[in-house]
N, C-alpha and C positions, 0 to 999 in steps of 0.2 A: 504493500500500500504506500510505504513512503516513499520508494521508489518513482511508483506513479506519480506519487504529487511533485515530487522536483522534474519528472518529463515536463510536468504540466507548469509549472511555478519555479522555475529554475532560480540554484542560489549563485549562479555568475551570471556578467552580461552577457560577455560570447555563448554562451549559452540561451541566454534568453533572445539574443538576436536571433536567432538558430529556430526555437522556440515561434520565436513572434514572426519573421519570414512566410512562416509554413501558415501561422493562424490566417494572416496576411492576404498571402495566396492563393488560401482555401474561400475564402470570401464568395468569391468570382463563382464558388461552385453554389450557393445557396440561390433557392428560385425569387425572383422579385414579382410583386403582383403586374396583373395582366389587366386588362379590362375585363367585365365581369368576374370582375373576382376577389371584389369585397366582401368580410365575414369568412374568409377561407380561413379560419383556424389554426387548423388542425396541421398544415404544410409547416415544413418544417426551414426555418427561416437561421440566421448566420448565431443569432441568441442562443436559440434553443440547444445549439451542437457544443458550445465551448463554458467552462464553467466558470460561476460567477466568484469573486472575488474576497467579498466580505465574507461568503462561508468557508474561502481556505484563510482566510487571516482569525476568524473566530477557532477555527480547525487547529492550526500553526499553535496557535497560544491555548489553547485547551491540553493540546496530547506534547505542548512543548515540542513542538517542530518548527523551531525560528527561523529556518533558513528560507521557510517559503513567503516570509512576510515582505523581505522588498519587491518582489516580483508581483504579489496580489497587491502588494501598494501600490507601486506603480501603477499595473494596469487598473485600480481605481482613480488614478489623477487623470486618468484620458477619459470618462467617464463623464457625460452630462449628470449632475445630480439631480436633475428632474425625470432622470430614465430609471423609473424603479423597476424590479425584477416583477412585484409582485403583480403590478399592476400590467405590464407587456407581457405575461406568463399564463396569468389566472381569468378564469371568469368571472363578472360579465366584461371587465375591463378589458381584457385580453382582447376582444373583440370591436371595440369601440375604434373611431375613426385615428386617435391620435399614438393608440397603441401597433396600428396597424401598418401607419407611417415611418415609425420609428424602425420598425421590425422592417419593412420592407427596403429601408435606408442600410439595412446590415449595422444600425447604431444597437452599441452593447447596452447591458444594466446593472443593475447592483440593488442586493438587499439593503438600503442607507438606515434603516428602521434599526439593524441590525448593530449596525457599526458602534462600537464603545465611542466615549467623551475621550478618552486618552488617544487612541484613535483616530477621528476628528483633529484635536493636536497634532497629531501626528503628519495627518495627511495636510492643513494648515502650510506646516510646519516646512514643508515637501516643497507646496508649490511656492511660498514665499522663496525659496534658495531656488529654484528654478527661473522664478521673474530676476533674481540679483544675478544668475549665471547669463543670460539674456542680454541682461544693462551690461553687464561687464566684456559680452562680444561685440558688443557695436560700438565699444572702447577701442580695438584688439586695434594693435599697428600694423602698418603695411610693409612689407621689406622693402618692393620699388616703389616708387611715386609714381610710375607712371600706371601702375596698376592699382593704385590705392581706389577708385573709383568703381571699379571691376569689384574688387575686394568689398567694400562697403555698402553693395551690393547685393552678393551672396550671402550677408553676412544680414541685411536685411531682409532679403528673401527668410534665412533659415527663423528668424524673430517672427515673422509673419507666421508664415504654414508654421509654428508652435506653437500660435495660441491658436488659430486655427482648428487644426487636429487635435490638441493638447498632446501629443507623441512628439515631444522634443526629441527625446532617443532616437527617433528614427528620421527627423529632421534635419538633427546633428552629424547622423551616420552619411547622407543621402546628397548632403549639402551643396559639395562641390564635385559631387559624380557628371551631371551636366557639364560639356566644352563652356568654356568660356572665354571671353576676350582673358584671360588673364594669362600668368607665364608662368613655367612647370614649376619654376620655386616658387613664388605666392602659392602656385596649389597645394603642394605640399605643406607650406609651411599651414596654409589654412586648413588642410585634414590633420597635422597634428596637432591645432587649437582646437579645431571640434573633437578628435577621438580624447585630448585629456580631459574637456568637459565630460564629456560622457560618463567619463571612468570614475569624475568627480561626482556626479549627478547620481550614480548608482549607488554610491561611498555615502552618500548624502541619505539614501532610503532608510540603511542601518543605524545611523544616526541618529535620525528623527525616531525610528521604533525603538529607542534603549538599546541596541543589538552594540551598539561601541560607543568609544568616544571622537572627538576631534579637536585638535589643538587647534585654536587661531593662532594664526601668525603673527 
């Protein structure tokens, strides 16, 4: 069983890159409504296949299996808090026009009912270092000048599509995969400022859950 749960909840990034790729990709396979085909229920929509969140982070902390709490935290920071499980899940709601929407969008859910006050904190706690990781790249220097603009660019491109999506992680990952007018060292130097956010941003989940500490500088 715990096995499972780390496939599912992985306790590294490269891992959960791995992980979230494949959820990702799998998307494409769930049916989206048709015409006439309001109140279809029962079809089985991108929600219903992958599991929700709060019940591995309630799980994690019950049977003391820590390692899967950055991972189900994360994927509750990309999470509309108005998308509840029970309501996209259950009847009569399950059925109603705005559950329908959601679900046929491939937008996920989360039990929030569920989620403890420390928790909450926690997850808080998460996105406030995520907005300071943000401010602090559209700081980042340029190596050329003549690419600085190019650079400032991509850099607010990845600020954008992150609040966006709320998948910074894969914002950050994705950023400067696109040609760009800019020159193979700016690229570079700009993949290894977004891969040490990343690594920092992961570093930062166990933080906010109690799981470490972190020295300010």
């Amino acid at each position: 069983m715990v096995k499972r749960l780390y496939n599912i909840w992985p306790p590294t990034l490269s891992a959960w890159d791995s992980t979230d790729a494949y959820i990702f990709a799998s998307a494409q396979e769930y049916p989206r409504m048709g015409e006439n085909s309001h109140g279809m229920t029962m079809r089985l929509f991108h929600d219903d296949a992958f599991p929700e969140p709060v019940s591995a982070i309630c799980l994690g902390r019950l049977y003391d299996i820590l390692n899967i709490l950055p991972a189900a935290l994360y994927h509750l920071s990309r999470i509309d808090p108005s998308s509840d499980y029970d309501k996209m899940h259950m009847e009569p709601t399950r059925s109603d026009t705005d559950s329908q929407q959601r679900l046929n969008a491939g937008l996920r859910s989360a039990r929030w009912a569920f989620l403890t006050i420390k928790d909450h904190y926690a997850l808080a706690g998460f996105k406030d270092y995520v907005q300071h990781c943000l401010t602090k790249l559209m700081a980042e220097s340029t190596p050329h000048l003549t690419c600085q603009s190019g650079m400032e660019k991509v850099y607010l491109d990845i600020v954008r599509s992150s609040m966006a999506t709320r998948d910074v992680l894969r914002e950050l990952k994705i950023g400067f995969d696109e040609p760009r007018h800019i020159c193979g060292s700016c690229i570079m130097h700009g993949k290894r400022v977004t891969s040490s956010m990343r690594m920092d941003i992961w570093a930062q989940l166990g933080v906010v859950l109690g799981l470490q500490s972190r020295s300010i500088p």
